[in-house]
C-alpha positions in Angstrom: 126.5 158.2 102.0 125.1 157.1 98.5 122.8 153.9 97.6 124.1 152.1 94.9 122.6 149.9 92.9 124.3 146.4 90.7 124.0 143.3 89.7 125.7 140.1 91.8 128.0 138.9 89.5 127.3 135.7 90.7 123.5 135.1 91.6 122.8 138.1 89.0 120.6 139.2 91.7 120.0 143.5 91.8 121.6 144.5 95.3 122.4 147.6 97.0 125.2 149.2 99.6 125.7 152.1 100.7 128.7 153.9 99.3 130.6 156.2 101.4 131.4 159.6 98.6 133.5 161.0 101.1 136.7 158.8 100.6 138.0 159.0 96.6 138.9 155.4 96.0 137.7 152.6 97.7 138.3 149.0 97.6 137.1 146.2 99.9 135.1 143.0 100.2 131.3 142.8 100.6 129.1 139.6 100.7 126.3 139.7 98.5 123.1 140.0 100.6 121.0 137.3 98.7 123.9 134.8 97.8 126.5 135.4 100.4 129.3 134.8 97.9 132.1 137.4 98.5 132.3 140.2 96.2 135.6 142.8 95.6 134.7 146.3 95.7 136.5 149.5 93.6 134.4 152.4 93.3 136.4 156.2 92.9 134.2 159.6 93.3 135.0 162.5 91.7 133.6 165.6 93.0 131.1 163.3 95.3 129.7 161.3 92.4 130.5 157.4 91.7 133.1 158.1 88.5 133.9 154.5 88.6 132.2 151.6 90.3 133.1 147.6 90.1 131.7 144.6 91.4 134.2 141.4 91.0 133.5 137.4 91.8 136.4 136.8 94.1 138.2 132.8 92.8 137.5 130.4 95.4 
């Protein structure tokens, strides 16, 4: 597991998840911890680092 850092693309707040390196891509929803908006996921490891990592406002 991996902390990972970013800003909510909605409150613009700095929030963290944990990132699991162990699965190559990756995409799901999280809910930002200080807003609660829901965010869409996409991170891909290479070689156990974080070689691409997106945080997207899902259109409500």
């Amino acid at each position: 597991m991996e902390e990972h850092y970013f800003t909510c693309p909605y409150c613009w707040e700095q929030i963290s998840m944990l990132l699991d390196n162990s699965v190559a891509h990756q995409e799901y929803i999280e809910d930002c911890e200080v807003c609660c908006n829901p965010i869409q996921i996409t991170v891909r490891f290479q070689n156990a680092e974080i070689a691409e990592f997106q945080a997207i406002p899902i259109e409500q």
